[in-house]
C-alpha positions as CSV (number, residue, x, y, z in Angstrom):
1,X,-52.3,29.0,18.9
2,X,-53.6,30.2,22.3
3,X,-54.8,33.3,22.1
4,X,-54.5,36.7,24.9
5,X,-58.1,35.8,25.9
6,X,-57.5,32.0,26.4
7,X,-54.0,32.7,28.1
8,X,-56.3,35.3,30.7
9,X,-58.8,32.5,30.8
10,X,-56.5,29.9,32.2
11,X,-54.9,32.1,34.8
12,X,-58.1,33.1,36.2
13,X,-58.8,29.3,36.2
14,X,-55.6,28.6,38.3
15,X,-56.1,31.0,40.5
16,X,-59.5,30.2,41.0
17,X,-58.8,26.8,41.6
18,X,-55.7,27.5,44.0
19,X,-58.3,29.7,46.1
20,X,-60.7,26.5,46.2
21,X,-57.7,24.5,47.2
22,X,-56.2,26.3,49.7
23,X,-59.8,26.6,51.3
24,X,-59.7,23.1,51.5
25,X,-56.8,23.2,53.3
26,X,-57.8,25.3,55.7
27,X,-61.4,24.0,56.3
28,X,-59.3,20.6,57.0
29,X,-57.1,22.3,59.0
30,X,-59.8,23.8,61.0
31,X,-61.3,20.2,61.2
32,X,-58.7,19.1,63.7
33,X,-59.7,19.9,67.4
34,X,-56.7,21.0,69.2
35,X,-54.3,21.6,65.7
36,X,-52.2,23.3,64.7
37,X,-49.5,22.6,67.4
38,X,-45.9,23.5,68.1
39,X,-43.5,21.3,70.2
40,X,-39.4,21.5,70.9
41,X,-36.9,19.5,69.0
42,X,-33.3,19.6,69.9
43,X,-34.5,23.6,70.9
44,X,-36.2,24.1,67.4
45,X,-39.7,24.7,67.2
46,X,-41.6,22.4,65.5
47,X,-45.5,23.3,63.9
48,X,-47.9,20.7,62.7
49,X,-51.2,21.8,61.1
50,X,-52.6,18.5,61.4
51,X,-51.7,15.1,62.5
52,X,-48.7,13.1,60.7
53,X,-50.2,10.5,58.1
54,X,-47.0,8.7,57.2
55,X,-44.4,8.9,60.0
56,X,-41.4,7.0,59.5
57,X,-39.4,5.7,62.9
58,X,-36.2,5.0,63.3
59,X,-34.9,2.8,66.0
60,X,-36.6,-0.2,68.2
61,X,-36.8,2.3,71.2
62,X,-39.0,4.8,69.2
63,X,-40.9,2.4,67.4
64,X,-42.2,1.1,70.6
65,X,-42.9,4.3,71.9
66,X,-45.3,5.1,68.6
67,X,-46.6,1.5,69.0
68,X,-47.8,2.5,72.7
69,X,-49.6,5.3,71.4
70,X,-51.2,2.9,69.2
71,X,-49.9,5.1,65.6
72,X,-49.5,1.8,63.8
73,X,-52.0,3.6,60.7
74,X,-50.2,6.6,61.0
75,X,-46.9,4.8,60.2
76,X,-45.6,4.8,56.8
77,X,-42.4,2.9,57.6
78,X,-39.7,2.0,59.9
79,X,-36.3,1.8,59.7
80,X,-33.0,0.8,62.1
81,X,-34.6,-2.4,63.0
82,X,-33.0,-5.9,61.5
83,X,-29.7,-4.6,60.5
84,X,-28.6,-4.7,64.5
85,X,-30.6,-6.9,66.5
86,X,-33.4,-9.1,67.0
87,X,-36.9,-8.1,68.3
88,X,-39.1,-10.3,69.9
89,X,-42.5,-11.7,68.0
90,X,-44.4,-9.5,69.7
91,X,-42.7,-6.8,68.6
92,X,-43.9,-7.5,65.0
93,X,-47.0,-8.4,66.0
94,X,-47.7,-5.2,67.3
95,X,-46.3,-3.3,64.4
96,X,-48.1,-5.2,62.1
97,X,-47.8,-4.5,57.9
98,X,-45.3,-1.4,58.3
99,X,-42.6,-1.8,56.3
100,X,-38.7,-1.8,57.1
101,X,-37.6,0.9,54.8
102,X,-33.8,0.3,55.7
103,X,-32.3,-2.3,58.0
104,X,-29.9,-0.3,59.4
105,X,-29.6,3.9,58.4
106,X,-32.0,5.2,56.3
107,X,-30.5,7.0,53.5
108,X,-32.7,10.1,52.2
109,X,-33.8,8.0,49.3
110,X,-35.0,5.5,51.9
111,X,-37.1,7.9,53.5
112,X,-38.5,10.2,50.6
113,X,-39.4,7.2,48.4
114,X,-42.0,6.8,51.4
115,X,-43.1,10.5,51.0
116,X,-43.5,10.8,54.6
117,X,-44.8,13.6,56.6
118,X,-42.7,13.4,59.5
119,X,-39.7,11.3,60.8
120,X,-38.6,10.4,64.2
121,X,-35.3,9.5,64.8
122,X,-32.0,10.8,67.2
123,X,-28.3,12.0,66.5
124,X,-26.9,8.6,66.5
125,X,-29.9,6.9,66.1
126,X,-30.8,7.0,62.4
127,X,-29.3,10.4,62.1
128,X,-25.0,11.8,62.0
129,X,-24.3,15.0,62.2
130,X,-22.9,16.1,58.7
131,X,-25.1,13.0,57.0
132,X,-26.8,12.7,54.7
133,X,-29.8,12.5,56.8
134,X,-30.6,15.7,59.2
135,X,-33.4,17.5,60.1
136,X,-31.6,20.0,57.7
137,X,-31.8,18.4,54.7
138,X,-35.2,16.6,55.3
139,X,-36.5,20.0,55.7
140,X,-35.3,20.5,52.2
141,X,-37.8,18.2,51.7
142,X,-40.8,19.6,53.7
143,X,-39.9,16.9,55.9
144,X,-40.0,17.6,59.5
145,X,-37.9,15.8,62.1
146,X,-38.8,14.9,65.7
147,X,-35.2,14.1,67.4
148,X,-35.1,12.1,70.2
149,X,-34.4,14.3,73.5
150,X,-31.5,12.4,75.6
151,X,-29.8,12.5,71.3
152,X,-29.8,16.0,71.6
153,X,-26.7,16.5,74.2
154,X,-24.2,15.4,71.4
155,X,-24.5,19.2,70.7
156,X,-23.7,20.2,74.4
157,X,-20.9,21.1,76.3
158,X,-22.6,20.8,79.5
159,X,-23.9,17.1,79.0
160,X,-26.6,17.4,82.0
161,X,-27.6,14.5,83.9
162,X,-29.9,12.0,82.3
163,X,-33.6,11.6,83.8
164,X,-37.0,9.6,83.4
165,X,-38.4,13.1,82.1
166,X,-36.4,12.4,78.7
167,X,-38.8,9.4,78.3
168,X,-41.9,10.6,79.6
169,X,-41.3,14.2,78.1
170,X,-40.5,12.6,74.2
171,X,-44.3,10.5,74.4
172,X,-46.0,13.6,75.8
173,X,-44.2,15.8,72.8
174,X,-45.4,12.3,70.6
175,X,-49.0,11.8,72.1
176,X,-49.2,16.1,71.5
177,X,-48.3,15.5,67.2
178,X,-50.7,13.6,66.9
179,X,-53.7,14.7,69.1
180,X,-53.3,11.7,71.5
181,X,-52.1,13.5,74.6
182,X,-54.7,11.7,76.7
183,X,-53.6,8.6,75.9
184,X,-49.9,9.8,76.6
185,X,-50.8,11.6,80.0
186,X,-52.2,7.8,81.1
187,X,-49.3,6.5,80.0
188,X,-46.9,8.5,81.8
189,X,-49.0,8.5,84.9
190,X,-48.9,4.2,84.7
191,X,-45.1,4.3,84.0
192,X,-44.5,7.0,87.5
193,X,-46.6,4.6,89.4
194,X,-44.8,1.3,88.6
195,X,-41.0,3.1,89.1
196,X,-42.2,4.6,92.6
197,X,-43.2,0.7,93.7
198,X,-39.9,-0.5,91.9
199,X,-38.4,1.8,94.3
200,X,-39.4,0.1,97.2
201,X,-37.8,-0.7,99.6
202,X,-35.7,2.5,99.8
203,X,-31.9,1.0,99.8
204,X,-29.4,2.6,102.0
205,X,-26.3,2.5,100.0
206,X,-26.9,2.6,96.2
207,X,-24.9,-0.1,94.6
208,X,-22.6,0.6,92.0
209,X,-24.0,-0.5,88.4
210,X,-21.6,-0.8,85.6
211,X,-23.1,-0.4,82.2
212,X,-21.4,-2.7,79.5
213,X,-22.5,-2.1,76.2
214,X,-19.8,-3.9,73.8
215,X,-15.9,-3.5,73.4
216,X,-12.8,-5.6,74.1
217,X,-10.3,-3.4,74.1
218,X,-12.0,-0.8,75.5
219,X,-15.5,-1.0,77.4
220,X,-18.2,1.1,75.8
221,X,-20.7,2.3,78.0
222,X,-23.1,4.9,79.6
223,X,-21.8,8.4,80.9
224,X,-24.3,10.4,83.1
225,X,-26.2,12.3,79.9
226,X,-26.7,8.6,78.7
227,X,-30.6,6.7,79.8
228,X,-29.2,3.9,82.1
229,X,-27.9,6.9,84.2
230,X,-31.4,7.8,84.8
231,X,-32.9,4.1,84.8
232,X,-29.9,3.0,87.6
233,X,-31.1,5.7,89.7
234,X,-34.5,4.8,89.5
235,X,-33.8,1.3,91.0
236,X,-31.5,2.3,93.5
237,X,-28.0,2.2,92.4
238,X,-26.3,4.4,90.9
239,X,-24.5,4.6,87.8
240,X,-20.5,3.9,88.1
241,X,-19.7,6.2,85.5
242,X,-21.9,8.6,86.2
243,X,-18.9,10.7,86.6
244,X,-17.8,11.0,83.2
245,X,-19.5,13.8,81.3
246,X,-20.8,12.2,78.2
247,X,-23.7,10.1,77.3
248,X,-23.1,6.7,75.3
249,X,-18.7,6.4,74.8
250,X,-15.8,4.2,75.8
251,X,-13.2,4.6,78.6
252,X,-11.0,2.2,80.4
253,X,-10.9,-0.8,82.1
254,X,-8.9,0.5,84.8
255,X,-11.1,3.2,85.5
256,X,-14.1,0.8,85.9
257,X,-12.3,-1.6,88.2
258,X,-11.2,1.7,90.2
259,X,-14.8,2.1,91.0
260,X,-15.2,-1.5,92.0
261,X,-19.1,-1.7,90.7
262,X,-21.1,-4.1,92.5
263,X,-23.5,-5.1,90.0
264,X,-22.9,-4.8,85.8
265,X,-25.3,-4.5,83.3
266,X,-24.8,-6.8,80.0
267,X,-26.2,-5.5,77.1
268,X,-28.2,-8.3,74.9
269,X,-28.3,-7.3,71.5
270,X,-30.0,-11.0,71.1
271,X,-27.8,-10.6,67.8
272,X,-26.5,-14.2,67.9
273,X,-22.9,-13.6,70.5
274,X,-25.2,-12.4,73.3
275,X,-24.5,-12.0,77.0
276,X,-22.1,-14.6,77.4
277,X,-19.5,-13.6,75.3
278,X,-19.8,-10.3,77.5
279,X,-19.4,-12.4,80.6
280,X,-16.3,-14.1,79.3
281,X,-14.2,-11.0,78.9
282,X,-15.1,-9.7,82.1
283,X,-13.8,-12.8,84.0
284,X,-10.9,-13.2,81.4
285,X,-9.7,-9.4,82.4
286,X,-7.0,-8.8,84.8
287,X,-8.3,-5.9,86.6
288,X,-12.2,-6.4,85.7
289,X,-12.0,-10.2,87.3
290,X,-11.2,-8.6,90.7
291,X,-14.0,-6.6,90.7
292,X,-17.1,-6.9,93.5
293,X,-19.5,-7.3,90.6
294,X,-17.5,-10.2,88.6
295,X,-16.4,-12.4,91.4
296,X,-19.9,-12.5,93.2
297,X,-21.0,-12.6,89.2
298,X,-23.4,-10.4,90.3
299,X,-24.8,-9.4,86.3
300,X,-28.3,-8.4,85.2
301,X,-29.1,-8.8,81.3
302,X,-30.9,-6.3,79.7
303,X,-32.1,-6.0,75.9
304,X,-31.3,-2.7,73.5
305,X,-34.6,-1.0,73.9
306,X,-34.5,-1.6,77.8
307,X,-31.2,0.9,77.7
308,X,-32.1,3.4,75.3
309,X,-35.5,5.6,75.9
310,X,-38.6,3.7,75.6
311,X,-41.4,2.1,76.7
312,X,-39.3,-1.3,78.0
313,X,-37.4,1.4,80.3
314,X,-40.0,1.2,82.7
315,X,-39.5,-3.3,82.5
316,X,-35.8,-2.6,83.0
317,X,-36.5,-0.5,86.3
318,X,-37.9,-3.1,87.3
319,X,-35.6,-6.0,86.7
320,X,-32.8,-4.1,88.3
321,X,-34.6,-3.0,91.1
322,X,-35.4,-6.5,92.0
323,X,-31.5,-7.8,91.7
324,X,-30.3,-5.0,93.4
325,X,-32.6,-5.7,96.2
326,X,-32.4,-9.5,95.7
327,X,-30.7,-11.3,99.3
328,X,-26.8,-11.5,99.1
């Protein structure tokens, strides 16, 4: 039988021993130059005490944007990756032993069997509203959430314009979690530098770019709150539905051939039906066949994480500034 004296004896021994530990805490705490920190999600204030240990990432885009800040040991899993598309050796090369906790969406006993301290994902990329994922119910969890910014309009009316500060602005907010902002800053800097030569020469009508994403029936494709707005822009065109106020969603054909694009961006999922197939329904259409763009076959091919923010945003500037400047 424990007795009164025993019972105070172990309570003092708790306590004492959450005092030691929460010293700890704070002495580690206190060991991380520049921590703790505070950056914007979706609006929402995030805090971090310390630098994640076990991030999770969903998604190729934001994968390669943690893999350019070189958070490979920092990464407790991925997820998003297989389920989709194909990603190029290198790809897995650079990511190394980090696991694929879920080929396509996570569910939350994906992520909390990897008892991570942090997960990056975007409404639509690894995340629905109403899911079962959220930052909501991670935070149920003591799981934070870092949500990809150009994700974030899917609560908007307004649906602003998309720009290359979406990308640069989620690395910094990345590079700033984990103490890495230097790295990030260089980064950025590299990635201004290369659009502003892309850019080059000035053109003096932007050329209409069609973004086709997938769909028969229906194209779907890229509003102006949508990446390629910004990206199409940055090479010198501009985007042909930048009109419609929404980011990624489908409209009709006849509304694209009204705009007769000039040039039209095929999406490569590199998941097997590819380009071509794309290609085929375009000159198979009634309307899209007479289009500028499909009877000069003027098409530039472009992979999933050159479309969606990302490190490969800055290679897909590129490659579209060079066909859009390319002799006729």
């Amino acid at each position: 039988m424990t007795t009164a004296r025993q019972l105070r004896g172990a309570v003092r021994a708790a306590l004492i021993a959450g005092a030691l530990s929460a010293a700890v805490s704070i002495a580690a705490t206190a060991a991380e130059p520049g921590f703790p920190v505070t950056v914007s999600s979706c609006g929402q204030p995030v805090r971090f005490d310390a630098p994640p240990r076990r991030m999770v990432v969903h998604d190729l885009n934001m994968t390669e944007m943690a893999l350019a800040l070189g958070l490979q040991s920092r990464m407790a899993g991925v997820t998003g990756i297989t389920g989709w598309y194909k990603a190029g050796p290198e790809f897995f090369t650079a990511l190394g032993k980090v696991p694929e906790l879920a080929a396509k969406y996570p569910t939350l006993e994906n992520l909390l069997s990897a008892r991570p301290d942090l997960f990056v994902a975007g409404w639509y990329y690894g995340m629905q509203p109403g899911g079962e994922v959220t930052p909501a119910t991670l935070a149920r969890h003591g799981v934070p959430t870092l949500v990809l910014t150009e994700s974030c309009i899917h609560a908007r009316a307004d649906k602003p314009e998309a720009t290359l500060e979406l990308l640069y602005g989620d690395v910094l907010r990345l590079g700033t979690v984990f103490g890495r902002q230097g790295l990030a800053e260089r980064l950025v800097a590299g990635w201004r530098e290369r659009v502003r030569v892309a850019a080059q020469p000035v053109l003096a009508r932007p050329p209409r770019v069609f973004v086709y994403d997938s769909g028969e029936d229906k194209p779907f494709t890229a509003g102006r709150a949508a990446m390629p707005q910004a990206l199409i822009a940055a090479a010198g065109g501009v985007n042909a539905m930048g009109d419609l106020p929404m980011g990624w969603g489908s409209t009709s054909w006849e509304a694209v051939a009204e705009r007769d694009p000039q040039f039209i961006v095929l999406l490569d999922y590199q998941n097997g039906q590819g380009p071509d197939h794309l290609r085929r329904v375009l000159e198979q259409h009634p309307v899209m066949r007479l289009t500028q763009a499909v009877r000069e076959r003027r098409y530039i091919v472009l992979r999933y994480a050159e479309l969606t923010p990302g490190p490969a945003n800055i290679d897909a500037i590129e490659k579209m500034a060079r066909a859009l400047r390319a002799p006729r």
